[in-house]
Backbone bond lengths (Angstrom), bond angles and torsions (degrees), N, CA, C in turn:
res aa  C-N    CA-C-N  psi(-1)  N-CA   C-N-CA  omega(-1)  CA-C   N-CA-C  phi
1 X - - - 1.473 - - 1.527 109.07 -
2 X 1.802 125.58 142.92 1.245 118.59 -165.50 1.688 96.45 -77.05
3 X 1.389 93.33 141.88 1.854 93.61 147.38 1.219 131.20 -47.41
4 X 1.666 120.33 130.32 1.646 115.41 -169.30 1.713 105.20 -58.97
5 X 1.357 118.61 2.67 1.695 99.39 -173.21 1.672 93.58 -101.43
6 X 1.462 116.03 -23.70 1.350 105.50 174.72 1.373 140.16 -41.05
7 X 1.638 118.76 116.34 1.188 117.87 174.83 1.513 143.06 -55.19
8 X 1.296 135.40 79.16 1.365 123.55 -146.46 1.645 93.26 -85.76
9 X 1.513 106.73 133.84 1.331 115.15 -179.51 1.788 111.96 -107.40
10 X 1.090 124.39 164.72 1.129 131.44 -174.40 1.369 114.34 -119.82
11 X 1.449 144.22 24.51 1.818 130.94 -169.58 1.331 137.09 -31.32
12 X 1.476 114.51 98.62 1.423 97.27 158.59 0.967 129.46 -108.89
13 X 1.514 122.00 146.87 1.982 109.57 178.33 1.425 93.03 -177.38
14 X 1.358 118.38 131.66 1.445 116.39 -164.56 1.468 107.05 -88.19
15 X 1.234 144.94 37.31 1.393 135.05 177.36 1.864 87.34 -127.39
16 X 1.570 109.82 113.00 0.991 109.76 152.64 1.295 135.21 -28.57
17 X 1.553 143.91 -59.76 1.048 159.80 -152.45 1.787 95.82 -69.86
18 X 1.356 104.94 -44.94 1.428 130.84 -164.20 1.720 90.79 -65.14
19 X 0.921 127.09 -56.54 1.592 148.21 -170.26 1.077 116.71 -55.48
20 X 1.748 104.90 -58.87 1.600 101.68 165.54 1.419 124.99 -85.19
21 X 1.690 114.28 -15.51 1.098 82.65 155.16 1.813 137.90 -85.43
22 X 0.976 113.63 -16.23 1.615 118.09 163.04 1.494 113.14 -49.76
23 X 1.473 112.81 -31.33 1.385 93.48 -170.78 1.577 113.69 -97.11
24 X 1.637 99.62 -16.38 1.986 97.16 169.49 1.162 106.48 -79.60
25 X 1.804 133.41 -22.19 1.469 116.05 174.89 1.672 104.36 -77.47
26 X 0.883 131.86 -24.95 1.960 131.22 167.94 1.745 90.66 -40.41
27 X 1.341 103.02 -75.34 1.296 109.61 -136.01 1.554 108.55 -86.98
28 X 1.768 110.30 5.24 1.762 104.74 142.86 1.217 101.53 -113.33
29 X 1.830 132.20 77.91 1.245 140.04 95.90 1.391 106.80 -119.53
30 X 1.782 94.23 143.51 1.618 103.72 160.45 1.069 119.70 -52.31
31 X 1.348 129.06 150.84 1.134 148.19 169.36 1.408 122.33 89.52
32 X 1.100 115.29 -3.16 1.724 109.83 161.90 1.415 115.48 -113.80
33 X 1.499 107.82 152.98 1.183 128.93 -176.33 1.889 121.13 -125.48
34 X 1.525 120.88 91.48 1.142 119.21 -179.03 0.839 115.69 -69.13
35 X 1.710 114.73 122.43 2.027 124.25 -153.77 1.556 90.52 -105.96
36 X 1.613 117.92 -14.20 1.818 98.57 -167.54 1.400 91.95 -166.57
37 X 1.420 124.27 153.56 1.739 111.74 151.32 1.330 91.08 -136.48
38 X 1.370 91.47 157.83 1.730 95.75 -163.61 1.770 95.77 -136.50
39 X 0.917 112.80 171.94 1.777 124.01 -171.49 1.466 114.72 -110.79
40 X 1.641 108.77 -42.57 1.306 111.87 -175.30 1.984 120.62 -145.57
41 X 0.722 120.96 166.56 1.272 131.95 -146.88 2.047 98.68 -53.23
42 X 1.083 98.48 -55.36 1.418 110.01 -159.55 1.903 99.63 -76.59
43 X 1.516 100.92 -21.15 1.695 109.10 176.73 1.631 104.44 -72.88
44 X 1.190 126.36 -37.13 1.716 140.23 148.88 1.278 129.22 -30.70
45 X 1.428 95.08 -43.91 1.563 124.64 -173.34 1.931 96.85 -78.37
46 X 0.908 103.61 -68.25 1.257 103.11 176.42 2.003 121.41 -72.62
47 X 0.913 122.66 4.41 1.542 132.97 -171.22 1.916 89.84 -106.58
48 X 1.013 113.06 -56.30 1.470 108.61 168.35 1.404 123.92 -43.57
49 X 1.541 116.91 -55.12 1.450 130.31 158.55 1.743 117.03 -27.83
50 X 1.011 100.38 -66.69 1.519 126.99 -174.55 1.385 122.13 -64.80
51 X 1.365 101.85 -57.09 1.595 115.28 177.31 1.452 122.76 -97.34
52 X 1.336 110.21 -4.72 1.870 113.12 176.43 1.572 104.97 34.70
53 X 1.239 115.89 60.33 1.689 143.17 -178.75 2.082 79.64 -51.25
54 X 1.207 96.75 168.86 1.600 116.00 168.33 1.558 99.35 -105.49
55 X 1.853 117.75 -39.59 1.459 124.81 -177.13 1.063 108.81 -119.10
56 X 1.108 116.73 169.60 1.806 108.26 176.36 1.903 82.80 -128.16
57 X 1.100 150.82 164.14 1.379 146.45 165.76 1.286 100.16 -129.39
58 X 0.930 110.03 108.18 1.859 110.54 -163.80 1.681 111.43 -101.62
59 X 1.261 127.69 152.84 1.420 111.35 -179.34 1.674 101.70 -118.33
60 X 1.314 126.03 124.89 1.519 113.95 -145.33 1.582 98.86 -89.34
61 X 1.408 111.53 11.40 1.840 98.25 175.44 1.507 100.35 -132.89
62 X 1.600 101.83 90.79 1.703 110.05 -175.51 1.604 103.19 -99.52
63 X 1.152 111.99 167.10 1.667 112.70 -165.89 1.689 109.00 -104.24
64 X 1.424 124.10 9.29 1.135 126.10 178.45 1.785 104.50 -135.94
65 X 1.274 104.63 -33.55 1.990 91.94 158.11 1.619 94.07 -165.94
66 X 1.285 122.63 145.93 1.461 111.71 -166.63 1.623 109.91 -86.68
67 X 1.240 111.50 -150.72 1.332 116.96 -175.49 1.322 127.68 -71.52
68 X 1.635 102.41 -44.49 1.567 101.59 154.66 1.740 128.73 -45.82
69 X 1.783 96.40 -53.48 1.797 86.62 178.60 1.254 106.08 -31.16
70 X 1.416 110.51 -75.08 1.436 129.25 -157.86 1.911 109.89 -34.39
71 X 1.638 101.10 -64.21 1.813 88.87 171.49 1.425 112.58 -51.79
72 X 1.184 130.23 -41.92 1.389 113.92 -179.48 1.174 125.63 -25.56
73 X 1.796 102.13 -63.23 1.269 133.87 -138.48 1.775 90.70 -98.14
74 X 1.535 112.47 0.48 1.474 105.28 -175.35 2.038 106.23 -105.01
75 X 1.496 89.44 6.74 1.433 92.51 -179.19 1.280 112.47 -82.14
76 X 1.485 123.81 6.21 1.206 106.61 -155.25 2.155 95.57 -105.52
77 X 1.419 71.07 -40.15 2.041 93.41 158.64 1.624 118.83 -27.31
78 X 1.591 109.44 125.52 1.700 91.32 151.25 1.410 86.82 -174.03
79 X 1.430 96.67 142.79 1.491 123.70 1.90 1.787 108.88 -84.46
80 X 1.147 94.14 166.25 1.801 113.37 -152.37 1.777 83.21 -112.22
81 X 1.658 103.27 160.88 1.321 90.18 179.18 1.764 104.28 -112.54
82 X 1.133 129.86 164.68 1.521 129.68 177.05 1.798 94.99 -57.91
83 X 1.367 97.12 144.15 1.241 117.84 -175.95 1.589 105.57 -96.56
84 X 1.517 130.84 169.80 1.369 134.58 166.52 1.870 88.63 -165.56
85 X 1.525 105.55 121.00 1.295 102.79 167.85 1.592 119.13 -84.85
86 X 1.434 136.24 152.14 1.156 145.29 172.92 1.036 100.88 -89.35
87 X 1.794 148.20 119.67 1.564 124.10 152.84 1.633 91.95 -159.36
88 X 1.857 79.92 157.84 1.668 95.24 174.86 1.703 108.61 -82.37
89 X 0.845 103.56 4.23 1.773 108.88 -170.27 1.276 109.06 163.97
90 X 1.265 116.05 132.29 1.620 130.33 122.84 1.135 160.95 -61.96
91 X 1.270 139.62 -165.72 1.820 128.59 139.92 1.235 82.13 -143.86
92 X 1.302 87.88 -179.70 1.787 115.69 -174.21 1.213 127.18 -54.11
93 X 1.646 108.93 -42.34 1.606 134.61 -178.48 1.683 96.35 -71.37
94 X 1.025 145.36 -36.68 1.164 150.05 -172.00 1.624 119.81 -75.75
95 X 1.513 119.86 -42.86 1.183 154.22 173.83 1.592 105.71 -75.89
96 X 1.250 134.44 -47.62 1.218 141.50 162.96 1.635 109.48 -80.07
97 X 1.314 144.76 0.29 1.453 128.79 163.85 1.909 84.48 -88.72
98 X 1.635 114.25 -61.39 1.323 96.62 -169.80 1.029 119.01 -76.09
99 X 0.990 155.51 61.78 1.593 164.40 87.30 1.573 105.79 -27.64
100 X 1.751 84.32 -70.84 1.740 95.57 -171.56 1.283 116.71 -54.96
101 X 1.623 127.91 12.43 1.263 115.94 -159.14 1.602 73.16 -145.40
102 X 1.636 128.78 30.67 1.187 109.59 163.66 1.605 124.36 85.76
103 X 1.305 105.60 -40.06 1.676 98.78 -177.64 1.498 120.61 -17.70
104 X 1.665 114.45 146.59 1.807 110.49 177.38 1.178 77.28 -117.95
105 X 1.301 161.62 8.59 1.630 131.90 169.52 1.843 105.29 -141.54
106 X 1.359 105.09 174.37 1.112 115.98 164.94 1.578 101.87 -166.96
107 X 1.722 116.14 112.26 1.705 129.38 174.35 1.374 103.82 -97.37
108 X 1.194 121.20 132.62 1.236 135.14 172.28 1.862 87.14 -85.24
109 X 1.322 131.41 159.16 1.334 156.31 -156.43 1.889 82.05 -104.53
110 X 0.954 112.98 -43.32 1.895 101.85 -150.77 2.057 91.48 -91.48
111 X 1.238 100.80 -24.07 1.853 92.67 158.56 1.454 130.80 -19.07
112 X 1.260 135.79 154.85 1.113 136.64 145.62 1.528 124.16 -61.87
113 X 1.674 116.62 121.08 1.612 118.94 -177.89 0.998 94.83 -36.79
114 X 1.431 146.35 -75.06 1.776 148.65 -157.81 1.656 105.53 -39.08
115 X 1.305 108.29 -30.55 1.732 102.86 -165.79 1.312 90.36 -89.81
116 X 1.125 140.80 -56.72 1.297 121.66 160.48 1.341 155.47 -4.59
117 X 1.432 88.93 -56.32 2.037 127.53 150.86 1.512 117.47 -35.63
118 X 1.659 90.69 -71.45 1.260 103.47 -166.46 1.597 106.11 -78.53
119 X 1.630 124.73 -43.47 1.709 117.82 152.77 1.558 102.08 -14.51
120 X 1.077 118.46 -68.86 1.706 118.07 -156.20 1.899 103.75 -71.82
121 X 1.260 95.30 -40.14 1.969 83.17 -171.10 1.596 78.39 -68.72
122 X 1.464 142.11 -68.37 1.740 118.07 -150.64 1.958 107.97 -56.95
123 X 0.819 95.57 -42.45 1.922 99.43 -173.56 1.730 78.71 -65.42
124 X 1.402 151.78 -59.06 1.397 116.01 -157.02 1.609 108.07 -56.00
125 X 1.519 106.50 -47.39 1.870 118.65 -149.62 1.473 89.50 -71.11
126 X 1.740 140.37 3.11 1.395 145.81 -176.58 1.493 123.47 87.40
127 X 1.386 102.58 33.75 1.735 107.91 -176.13 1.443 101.18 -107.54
128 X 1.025 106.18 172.51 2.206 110.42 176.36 1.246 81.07 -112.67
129 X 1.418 107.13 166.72 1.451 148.25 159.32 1.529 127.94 -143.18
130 X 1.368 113.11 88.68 1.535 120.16 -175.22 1.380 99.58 -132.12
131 X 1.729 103.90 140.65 1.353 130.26 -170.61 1.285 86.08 -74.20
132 X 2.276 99.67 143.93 1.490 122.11 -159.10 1.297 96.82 -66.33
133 X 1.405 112.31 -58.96 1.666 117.48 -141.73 1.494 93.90 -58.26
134 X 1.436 122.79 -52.40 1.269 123.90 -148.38 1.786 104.68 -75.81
135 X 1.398 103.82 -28.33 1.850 113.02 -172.06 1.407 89.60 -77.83
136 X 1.182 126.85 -59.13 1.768 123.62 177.86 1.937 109.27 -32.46
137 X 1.289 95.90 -52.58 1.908 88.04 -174.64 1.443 104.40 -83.83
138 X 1.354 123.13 -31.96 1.496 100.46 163.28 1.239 136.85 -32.81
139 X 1.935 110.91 -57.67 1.007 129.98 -160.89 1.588 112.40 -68.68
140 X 1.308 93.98 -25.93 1.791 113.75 -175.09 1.240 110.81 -70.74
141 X 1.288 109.87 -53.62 1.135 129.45 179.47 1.607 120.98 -44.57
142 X 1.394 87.39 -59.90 2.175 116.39 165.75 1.574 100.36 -34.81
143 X 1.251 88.83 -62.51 1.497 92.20 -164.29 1.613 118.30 -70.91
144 X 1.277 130.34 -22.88 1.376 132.80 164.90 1.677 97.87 -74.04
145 X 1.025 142.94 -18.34 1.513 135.36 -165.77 1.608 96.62 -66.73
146 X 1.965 91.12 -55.95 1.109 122.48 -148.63 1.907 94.71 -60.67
147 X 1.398 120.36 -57.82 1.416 121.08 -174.87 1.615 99.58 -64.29
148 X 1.502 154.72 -39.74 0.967 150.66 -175.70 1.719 99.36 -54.84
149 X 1.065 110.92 -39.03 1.741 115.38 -177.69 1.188 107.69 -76.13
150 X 1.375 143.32 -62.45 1.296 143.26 150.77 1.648 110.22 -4.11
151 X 1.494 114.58 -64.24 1.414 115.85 -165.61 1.358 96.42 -71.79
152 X 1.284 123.24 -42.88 1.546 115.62 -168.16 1.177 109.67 -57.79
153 X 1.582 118.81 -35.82 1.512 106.34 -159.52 1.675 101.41 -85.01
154 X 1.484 118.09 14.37 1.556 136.10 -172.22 1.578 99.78 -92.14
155 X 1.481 103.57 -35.23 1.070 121.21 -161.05 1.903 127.00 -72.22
156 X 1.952 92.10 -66.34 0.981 117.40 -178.93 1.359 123.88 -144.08
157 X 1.575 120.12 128.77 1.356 113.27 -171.88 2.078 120.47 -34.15
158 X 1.220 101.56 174.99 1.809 112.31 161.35 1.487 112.13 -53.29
159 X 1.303 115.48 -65.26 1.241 118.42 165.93 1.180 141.36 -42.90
160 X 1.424 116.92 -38.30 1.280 116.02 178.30 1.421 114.43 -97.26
161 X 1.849 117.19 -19.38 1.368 108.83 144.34 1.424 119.05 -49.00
162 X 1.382 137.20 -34.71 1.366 144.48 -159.12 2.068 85.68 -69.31
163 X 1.462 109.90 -74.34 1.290 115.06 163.49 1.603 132.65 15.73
164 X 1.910 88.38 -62.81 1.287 93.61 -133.75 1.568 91.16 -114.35
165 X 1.419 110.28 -14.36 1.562 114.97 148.49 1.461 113.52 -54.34
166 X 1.358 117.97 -52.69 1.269 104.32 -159.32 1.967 118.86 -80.31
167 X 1.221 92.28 -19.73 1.419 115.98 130.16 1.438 114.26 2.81
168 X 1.377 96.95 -114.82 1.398 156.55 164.17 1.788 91.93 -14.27
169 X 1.204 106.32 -66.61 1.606 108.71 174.39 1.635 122.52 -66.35
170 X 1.369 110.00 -5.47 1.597 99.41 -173.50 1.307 129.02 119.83
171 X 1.474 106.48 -29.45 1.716 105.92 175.83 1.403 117.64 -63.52
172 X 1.284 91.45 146.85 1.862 108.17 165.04 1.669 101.50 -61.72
173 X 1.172 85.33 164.96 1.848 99.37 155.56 1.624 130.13 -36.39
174 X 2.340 81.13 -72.42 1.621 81.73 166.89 1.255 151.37 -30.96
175 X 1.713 88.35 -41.61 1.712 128.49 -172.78 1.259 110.64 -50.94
176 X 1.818 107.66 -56.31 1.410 121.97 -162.34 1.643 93.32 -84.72
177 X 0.874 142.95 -59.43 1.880 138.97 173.18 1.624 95.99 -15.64
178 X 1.498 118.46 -63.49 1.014 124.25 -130.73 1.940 90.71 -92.40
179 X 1.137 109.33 -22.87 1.734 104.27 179.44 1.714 102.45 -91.66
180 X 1.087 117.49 -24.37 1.669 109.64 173.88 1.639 105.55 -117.05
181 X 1.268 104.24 43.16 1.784 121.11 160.87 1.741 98.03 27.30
182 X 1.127 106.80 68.70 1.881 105.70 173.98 1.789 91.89 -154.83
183 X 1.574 107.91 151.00 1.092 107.98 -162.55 1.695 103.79 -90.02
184 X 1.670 126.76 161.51 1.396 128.33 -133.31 1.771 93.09 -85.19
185 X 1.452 118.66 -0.19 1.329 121.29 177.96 1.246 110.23 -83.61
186 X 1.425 118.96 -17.49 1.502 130.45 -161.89 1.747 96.05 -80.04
187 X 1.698 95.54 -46.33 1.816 105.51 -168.31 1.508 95.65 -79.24
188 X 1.152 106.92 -31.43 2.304 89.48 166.54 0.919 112.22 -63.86
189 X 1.382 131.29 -34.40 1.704 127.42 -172.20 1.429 104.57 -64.07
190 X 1.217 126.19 -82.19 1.284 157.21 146.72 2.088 90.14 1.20
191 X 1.135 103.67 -72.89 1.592 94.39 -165.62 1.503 101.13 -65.11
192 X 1.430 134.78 -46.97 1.348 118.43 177.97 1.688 113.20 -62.09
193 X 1.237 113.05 -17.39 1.956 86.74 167.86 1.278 118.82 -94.65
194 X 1.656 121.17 0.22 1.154 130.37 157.24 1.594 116.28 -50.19
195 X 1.397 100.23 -53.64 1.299 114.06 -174.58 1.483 101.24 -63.33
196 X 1.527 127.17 -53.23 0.939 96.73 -150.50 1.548 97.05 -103.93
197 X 1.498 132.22 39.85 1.152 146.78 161.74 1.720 104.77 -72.63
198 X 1.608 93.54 -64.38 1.515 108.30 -165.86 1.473 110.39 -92.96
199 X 1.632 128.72 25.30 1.287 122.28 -166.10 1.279 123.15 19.77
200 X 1.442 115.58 69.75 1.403 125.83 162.66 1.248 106.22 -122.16
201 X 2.315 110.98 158.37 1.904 78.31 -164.42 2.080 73.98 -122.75
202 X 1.801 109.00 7.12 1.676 93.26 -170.83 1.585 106.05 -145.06
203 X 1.356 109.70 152.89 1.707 117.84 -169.04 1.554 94.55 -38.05
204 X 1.253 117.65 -61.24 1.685 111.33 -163.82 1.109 119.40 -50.28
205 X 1.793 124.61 -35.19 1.445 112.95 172.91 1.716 117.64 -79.33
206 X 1.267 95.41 -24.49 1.503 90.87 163.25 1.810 134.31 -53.34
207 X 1.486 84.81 -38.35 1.785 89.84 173.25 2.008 110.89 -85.31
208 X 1.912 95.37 -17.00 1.844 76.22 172.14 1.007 91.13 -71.09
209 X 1.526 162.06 -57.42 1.447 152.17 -123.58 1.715 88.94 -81.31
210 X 1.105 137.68 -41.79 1.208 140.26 -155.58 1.875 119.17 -84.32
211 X 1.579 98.04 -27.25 1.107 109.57 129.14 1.376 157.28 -22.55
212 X 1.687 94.56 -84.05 1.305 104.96 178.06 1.558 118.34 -79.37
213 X 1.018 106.82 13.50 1.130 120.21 172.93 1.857 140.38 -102.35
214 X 1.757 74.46 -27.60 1.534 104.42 176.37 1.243 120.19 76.62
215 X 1.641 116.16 31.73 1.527 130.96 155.23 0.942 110.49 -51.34
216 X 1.349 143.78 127.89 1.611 139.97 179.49 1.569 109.06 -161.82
């Protein structure tokens, strides 16, 4: 029977090789215990259920929903187990949704096994562990999103942000009437005080503004 301080881990990552080896480097250090390894997102989904993991070690590019689904879909859980992502890389947008979904780790693949180790004892005792370079441009990043939103909402109502996204994606007029159920005179009104909110006088500068803004 494990020791109550033992870490029971959970692996998922669909490359066999990847699997066993995670689970023979677990199991030459004390104190962890691999409760499941799983292949694909929804096999995670259910290994958590079952095994009430302490970690889940997730591999963030799964072949049936990736790593993100999975935190999503682990919010609904509780108790939920501490997360640690597996990946050869990120970007920023990726690193900043899982944040928002809580993650305590993030392993880059080309790491040292030992940092790995120790990732898992700090994420058990309640610490994070996320690689600098990449958490540094997240955070930067976050934070310019975050003041670009500020000004907008200085800018232009909910609605006509709603607008100017959909915009942004391609719809006609008609289009947009017809997805926010208001008739297509409503979205002319609405788009001419856009325009003449943000001194723009044509669709194209409307979508650079929507852009640089990160309407999408």
């Amino acid at each position: 029977m494990p020791h109550p301080s033992t870490i029971r881990v959970a692996i998922a990552d669909d490359h066999p090789l990847v699997l066993t080896g995670l689970e023979h480097l677990l199991r030459e250090h004390e104190g962890f215990d691999v409760v499941a390894r799983c292949s694909t997102g929804a096999a995670a989904l259910a290994a958590v259920d079952a095994s009430r993991p302490d970690i889940l070690l997730l591999d963030l590019q799964m072949p049936d929903m990736d790593g993100l689904a999975v935190l999503a879909a682990l919010q609904a859980r509780d108790p939920r187990p501490r997360v640690v992502l597996l990946t050869a890389g990120l970007n920023e947008d990726q690193l900043i949704e899982a944040l928002r979904y809580d993650v305590r780790g993030v392993v880059l693949k080309e790491m040292a096994p030992s940092l790995l180790v120790l990732c898992l004892r700090r994420v058990h005792a309640g610490g994070q562990w996320l690689e600098k370079d990449s958490a540094a441009r997240a955070m930067a990043k976050l934070v310019r999103n975050e003041d670009r939103h500020r000004k907008l909402a200085t800018m232009l109502t909910p609605r006509e942000i709603e607008i100017v996204r959909l915009v942004r994606r391609g719809l006609a007029n008609r289009q947009i009437a017809d997805a926010l159920c208001v008739a297509e005179g409503t979205v002319k009104v609405h788009l001419h005080n856009i325009y003449e909110k943000l001194s723009v006088h044509r669709r194209g500068q409307l979508i650079a503004f929507a852009d640089e803004y990160g309407l999408h």
